[in-house]
C-alpha positions in Angstrom: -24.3 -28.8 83.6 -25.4 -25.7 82.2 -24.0 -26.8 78.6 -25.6 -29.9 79.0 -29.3 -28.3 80.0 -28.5 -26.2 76.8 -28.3 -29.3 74.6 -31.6 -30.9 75.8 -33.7 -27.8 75.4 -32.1 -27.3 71.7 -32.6 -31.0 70.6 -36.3 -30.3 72.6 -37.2 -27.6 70.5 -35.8 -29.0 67.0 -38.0 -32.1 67.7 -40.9 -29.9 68.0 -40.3 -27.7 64.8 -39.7 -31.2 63.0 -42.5 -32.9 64.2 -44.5 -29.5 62.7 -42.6 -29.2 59.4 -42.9 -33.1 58.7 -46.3 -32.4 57.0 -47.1 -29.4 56.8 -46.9 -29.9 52.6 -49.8 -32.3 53.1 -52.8 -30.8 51.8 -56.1 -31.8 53.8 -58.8 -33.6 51.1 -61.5 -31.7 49.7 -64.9 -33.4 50.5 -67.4 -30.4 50.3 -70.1 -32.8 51.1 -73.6 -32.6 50.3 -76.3 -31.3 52.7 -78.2 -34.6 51.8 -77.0 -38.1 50.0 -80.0 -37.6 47.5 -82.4 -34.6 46.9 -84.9 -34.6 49.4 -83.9 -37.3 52.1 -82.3 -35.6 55.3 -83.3 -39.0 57.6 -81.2 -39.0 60.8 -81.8 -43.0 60.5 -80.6 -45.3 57.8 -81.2 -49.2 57.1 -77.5 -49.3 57.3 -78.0 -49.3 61.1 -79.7 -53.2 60.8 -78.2 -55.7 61.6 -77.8 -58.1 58.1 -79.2 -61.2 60.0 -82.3 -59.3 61.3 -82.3 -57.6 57.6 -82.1 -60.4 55.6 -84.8 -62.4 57.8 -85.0 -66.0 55.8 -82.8 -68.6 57.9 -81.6 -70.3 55.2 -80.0 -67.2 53.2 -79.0 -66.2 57.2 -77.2 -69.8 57.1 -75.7 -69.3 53.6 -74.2 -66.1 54.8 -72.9 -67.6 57.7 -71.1 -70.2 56.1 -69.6 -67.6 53.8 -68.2 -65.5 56.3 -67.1 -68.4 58.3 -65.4 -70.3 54.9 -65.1 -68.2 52.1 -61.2 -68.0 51.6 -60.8 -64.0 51.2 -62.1 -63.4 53.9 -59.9 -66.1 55.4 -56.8 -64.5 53.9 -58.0 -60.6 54.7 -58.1 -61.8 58.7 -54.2 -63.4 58.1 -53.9 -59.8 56.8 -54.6 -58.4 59.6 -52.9 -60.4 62.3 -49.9 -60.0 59.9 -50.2 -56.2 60.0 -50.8 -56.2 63.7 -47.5 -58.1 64.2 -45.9 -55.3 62.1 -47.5 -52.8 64.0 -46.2 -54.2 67.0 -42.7 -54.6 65.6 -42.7 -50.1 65.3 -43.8 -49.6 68.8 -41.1 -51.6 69.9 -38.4 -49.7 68.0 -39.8 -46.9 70.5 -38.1 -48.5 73.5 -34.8 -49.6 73.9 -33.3 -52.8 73.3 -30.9 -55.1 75.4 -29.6 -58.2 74.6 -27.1 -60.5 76.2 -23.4 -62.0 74.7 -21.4 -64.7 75.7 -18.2 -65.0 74.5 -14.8 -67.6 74.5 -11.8 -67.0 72.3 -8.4 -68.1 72.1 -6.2 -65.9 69.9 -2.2 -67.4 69.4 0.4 -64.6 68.1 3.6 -66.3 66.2 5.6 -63.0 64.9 9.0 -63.3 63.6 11.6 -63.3 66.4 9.5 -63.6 69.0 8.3 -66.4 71.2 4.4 -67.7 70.4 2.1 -65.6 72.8 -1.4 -66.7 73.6 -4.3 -64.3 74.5 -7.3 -66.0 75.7 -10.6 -64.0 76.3 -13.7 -65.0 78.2 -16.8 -62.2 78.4 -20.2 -62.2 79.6 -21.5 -58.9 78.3 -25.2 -57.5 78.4 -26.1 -54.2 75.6 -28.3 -51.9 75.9 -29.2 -49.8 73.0 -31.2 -47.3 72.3 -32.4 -44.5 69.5 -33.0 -41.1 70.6 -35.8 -40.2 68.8 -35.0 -36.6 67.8 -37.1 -35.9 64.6 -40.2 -38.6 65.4 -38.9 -40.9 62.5 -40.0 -43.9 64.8 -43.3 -42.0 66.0 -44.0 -41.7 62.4 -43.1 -45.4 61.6 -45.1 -46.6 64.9 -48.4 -44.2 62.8 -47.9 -45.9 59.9 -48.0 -49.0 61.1 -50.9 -48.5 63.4 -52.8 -46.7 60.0 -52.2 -49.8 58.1 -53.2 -52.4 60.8 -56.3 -49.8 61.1 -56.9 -50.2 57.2 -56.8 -53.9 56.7 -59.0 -54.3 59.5 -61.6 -51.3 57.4 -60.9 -53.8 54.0 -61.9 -57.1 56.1 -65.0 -55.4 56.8 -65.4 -54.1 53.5 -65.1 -57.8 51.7 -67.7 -59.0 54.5 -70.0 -56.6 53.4 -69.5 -57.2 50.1 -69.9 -61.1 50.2 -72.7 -60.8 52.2 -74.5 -59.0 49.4 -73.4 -61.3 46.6 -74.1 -64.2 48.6 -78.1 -62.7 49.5 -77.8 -61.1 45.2 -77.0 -65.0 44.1 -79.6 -66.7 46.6 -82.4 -64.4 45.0 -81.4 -64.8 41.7 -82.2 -68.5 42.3 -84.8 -68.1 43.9 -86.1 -65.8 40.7 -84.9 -69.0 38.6 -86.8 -71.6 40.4 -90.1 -69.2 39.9 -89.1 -69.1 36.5 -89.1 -72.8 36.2 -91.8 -73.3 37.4 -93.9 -70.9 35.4 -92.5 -72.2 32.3 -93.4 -76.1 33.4 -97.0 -75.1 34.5 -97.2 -73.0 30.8 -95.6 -76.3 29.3 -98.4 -78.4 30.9 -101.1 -75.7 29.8 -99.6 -76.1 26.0 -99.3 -79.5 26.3 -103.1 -79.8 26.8 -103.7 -77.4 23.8 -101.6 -79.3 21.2 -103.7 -82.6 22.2 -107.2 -80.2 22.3 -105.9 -78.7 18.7 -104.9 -82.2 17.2 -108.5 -83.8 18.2 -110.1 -80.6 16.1 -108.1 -80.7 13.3 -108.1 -85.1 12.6 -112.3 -84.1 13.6 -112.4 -81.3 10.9 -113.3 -78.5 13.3 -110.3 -76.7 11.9 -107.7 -76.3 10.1 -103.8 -77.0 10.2 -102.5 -74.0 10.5 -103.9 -74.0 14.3 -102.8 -77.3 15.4 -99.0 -76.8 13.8 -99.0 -73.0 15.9 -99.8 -75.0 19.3 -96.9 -77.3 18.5 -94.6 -73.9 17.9 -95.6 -72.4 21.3 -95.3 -75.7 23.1 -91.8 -76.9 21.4 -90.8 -72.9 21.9 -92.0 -73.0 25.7 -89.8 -75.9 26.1 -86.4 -74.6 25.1 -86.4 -72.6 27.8 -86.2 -75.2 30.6 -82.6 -76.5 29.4 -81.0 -72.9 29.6 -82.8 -72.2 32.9 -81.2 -75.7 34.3 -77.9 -74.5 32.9 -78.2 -70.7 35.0 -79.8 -72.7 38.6 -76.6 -75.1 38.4 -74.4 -71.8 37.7 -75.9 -69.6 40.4 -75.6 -73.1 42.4 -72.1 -73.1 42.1 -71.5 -69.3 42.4 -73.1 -69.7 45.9 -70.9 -73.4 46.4 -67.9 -70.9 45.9 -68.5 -68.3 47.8 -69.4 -70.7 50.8 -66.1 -72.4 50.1 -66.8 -75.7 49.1 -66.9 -77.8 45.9 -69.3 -77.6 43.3 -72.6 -80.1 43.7 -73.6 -79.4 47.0 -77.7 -79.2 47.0 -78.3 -75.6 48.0 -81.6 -75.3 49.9 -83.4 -72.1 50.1 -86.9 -70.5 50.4 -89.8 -69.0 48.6 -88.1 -65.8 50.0 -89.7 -62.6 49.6 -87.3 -59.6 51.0 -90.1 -57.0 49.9 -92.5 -57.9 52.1 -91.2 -56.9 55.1 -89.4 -53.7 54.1 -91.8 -50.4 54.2 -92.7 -48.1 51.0 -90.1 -45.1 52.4 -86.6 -45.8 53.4 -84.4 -43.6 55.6 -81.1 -43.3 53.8 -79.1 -41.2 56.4 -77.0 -38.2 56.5 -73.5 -37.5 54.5 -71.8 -37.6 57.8 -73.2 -41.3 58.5 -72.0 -42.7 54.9 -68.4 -41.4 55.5 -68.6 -43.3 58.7 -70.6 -46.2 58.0 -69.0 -47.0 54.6 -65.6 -49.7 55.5 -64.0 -48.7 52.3 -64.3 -45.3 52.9 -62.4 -45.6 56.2 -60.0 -47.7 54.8 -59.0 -45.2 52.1 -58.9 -42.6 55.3 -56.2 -45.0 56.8 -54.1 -45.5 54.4 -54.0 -41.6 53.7 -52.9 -41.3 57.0 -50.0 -44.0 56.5 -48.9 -42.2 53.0 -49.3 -39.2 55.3 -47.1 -40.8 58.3 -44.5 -42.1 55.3 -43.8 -38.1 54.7 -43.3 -37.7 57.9 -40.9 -40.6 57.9 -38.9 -39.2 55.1 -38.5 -36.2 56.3 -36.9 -36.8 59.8 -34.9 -39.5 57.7 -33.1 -36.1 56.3 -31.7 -35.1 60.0 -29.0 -36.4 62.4 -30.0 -39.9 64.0 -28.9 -39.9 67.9 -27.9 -43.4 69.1 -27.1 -44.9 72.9 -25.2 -47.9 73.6 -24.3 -49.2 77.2 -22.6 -52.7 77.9 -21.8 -53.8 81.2 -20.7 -57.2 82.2 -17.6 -59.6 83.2 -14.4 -60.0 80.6 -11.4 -61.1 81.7 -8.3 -63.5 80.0 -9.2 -66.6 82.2 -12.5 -68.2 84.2 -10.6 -67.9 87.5 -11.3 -64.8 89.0 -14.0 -64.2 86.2 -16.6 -62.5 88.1 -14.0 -60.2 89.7 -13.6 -58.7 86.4 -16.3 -56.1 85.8 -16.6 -54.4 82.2 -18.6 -51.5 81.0 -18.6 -49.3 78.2 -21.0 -46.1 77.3 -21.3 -45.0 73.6 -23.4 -42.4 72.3 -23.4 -42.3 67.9 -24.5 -38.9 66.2 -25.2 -40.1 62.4 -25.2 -37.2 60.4 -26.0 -37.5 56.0 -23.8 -34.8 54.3 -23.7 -35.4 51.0 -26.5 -38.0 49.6 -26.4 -36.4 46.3 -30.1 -35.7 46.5 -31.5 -39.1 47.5 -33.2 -38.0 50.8 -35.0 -35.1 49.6 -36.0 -37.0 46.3 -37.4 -39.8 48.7 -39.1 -36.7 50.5 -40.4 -35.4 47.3 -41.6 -38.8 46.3 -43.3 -39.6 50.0 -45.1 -36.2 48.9 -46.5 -37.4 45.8 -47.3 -40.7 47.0 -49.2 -38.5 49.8 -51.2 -36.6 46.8 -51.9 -40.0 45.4 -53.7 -41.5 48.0 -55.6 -37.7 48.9 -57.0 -37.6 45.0 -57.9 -41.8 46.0 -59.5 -40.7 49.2 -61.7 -38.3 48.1 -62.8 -40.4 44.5 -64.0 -43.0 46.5 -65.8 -40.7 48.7 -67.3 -39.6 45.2 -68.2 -43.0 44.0 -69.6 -43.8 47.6 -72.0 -40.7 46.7 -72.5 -41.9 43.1 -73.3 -44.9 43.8 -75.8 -44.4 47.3 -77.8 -42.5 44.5 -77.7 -45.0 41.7 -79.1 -47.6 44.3 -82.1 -45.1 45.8 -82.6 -44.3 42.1 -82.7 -47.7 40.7 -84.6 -49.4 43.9 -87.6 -46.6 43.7 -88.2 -47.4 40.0 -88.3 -50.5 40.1 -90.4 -50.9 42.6 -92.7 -49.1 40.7 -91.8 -51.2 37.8 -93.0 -54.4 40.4 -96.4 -52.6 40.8 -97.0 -52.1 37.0 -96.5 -55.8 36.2 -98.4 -56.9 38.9 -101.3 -54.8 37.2 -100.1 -56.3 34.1 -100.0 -59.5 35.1 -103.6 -59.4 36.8 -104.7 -58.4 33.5 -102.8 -61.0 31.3 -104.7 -63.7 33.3 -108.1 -61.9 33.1 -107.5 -61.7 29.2 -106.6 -65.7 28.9 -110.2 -66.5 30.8 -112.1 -64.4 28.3 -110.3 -65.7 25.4 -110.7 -69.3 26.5 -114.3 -68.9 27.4 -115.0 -66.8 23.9 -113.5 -69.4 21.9 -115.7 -72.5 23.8 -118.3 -70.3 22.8 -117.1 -69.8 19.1 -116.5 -66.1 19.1 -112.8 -66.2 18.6 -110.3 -68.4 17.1 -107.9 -70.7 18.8 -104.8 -68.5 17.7 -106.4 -65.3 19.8 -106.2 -68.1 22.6 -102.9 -68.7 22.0 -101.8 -65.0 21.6 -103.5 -64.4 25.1 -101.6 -67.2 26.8 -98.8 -66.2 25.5 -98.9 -62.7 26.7 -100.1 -63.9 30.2 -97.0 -66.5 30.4 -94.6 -63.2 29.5 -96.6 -61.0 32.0 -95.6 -63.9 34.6 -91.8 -63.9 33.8 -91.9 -60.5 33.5 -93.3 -60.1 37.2 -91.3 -62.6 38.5 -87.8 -61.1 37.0 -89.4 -57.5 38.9 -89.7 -58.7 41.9 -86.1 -60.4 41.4 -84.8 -56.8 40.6 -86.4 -55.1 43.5 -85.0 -57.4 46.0 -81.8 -57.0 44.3 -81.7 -53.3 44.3 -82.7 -53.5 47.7 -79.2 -55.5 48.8 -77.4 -53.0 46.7 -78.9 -50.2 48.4 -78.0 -51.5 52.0 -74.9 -52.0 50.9 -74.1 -48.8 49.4 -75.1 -47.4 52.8 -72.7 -48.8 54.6 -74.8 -51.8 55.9 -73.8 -55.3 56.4 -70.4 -55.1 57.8 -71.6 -56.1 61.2 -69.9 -58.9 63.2 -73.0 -61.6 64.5 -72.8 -61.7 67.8 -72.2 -65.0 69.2 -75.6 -65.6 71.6 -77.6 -65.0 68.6 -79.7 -67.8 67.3 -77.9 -69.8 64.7 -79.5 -69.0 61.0 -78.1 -72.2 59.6 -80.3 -74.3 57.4 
């Protein structure tokens, strides 16, 4: 008794030293965060914290993003992921527990030899196993982590691809939106030219003046309308971007709004601590999880180097004939000590490599951390200057229009020519796109910025009103 007390406290305290040596070559990452995501903003709040349907408040973009999430087919294949990890996941807790099965068996051997009369040697068995792996050095502990890090990753990547087709389905609905404006700016300007070519014709066949004007309002009027058949050819193409993403075919009619994001976001946005991007940020915690599976992979290598303790127990009936079957009980007890001696180097190589792989995915971990950081501050960056860039063309664009009423009402009075007329509207109808395309780019930097935040992700919970169109 006392030998065998000796034995459990010995394989006891090598499990403990193994489970402490595993990976203790893993070096922790280096984040050294930042007091603040960008100079100057230490919010406790972030916009990441809205919910995208209360964020993006147009139903129909709400419905569009709806049917994405419900249709698109990576995010259809990232949830297949997952159930297929979680499957695998369950598969290394079981290896935990033991495992018994049950065998029935009927034979009938006949031995012939040479000077001897034939023998027969029937068997009949009915034979239950139980079976079961000590685990000594936590090579299943670590297997069962693994597997739990990598169901805990594709689950962080699902969310990740939501929050990222939710922004290019809300980027694509505003760029159409910002085309249909555009259209429509360049057929009222076509209309306006329209009227000048037949204004400029009349005075020239009347002698009021010369050629040169009436062939420069045919220019700006055959140069106005060349852009129509190239902004046709970008609506169908954001059209079907949006189709795909959705999930269906090309040619469905995609309805949407005047929408104007803008409007109902204030002037200053909280952007949230470092802390809160680590945690908010699905990719980030993705990359966390699968450093803790390379991490759990070292572990598994390195108990892989060390005896592997087995137990086997079978109990049941065997016996040479059914009568008396069950009056024949059968057991057997087994215990198998698996020892590698001479692997020529493989295990420690694998070891060595589990390592490397481990270093791989640190250096991984903490670039993406970086480009998380790089990238927060490219969007706060871009979203504040162009939203000054919006309030400069409105300016602009207020003024463009002022300058085509003086020039029109100077040249009814015969102050000006009709070319300064022309120059005017042209500047006013540039002033227009111009304006339009800003308020395309603020809206735009806006859904990058809430996505670089972390924002988006965010399942809909089912009593809230549908969004769909």
């Amino acid at each position: 008794m006392k030998y065998i007390r000796t034995i459990i406290i010995a394989l006891a305290l090598g499990h403990l030293m193994g489970a402490c040596s595993a990976v203790r070559q893993c070096t922790p990452p280096e984040l050294n965060l930042p007091e603040t995501i960008v100079p100057g903003a230490d919010d406790t709040l972030t916009i990441a914290d809205i919910e995208w349907w209360k964020f993006y408040g147009d139903s129909v973009l709400c419905g569009i993003i709806n049917r994405t999430l419900e249709n698109n087919r990576n995010i259809q294949a990232a949830a297949a992921h997952i159930e297929q990890l979680q499957e695998l996941y369950r598969i290394r807790k079981a290896d935990l527990l033991p495992t018994l099965d049950l065998r029935a068996t009927a034979d009938h051997e006949t031995n012939d030899y040479a000077g001897e009369a034939p023998k027969r040697d029937p068997e009949f068995g009915l034979k239950a196993n139980l079976s079961w792996e000590i685990d000594l050095w936590g090579n299943l502990r670590w297997a069962k982590r693994k597997g739990k890090a990598e169901w805990s990753a594709s689950i962080e990547d699902e969310r990740a691809m939501r929050m990222t087709l939710i922004a290019e389905a809300a980027t694509a609905y505003f760029q159409l939106v910002a085309l249909d404006n555009e259209l429509s700016i360049v057929r009222r300007t076509l209309e306006t030219r329209s009227e000048g070519v037949a204004k400029a014709k009349l005075r020239f066949e009347g002698g009021l003046t010369s050629e040169l004007v009436y062939q420069q309002a045919q220019v700006e009027y055959a140069a106005t309308a060349a852009l129509i058949p190239d902004l046709k050819k970008r609506i169908k193409t954001t059209e079907n971007a949006l189709c795909l993403l959705m999930g269906t075919y090309p040619g469905e009619e995609i309805h949407r709004n005047a929408a104007d994001l803008i409007s109902s976001i204030p002037d200053s946005l909280p952007i949230g601590l470092p802390s809160q991007l680590l945690q908010r940020r699905p990719d980030i915690r993705a990359a966390e999880q699968q450093l803790m599976a390379a991490m759990s992979e070292v572990g598994m290598k390195y108990a892989d180097q060390f005896p592997r303790l087995t137990f086997n127990l079978q109990g049941g009936w065997e016996n040479d004939a059914l009568k008396g079957f069950f009056s024949s009980p059968f057991s057997y007890v087994a215990g198998q000590l698996i020892s590698p001696i001479f692997t020529f180097g493989k295990k420690k190589a694998r070891y060595r490599a589990a390592l490397a792989a481990y270093e791989e995915s640190r250096l991984k971990y903490e670039q993406k951390v970086l480009e998380a950081f790089k990238e927060t501050d490219d969007a706060v960056t871009t979203y504040r200057n162009v939203r000054e860039t919006t309030a400069l063309k409105t300016s602009s664009c207020n003024a463009a229009h002022k300058y085509v009423e003086l020039a029109e009402l100077q040249y009814r009075t015969g102050s000006i020519n009709y070319i300064e007329v022309l120059d005017a509207q042209r500047r006013y109808f540039d002033a227009q796109i111009g304006l339009s395309n800003a308020v395309r780019d603020e809206n735009l930097a806006l859904i990058q910025l809430y996505k670089s935040l972390g924002g988006g992700w965010q399942f809909q919970p089912d009593n809230t009103p549908s969004q769909s169109h």
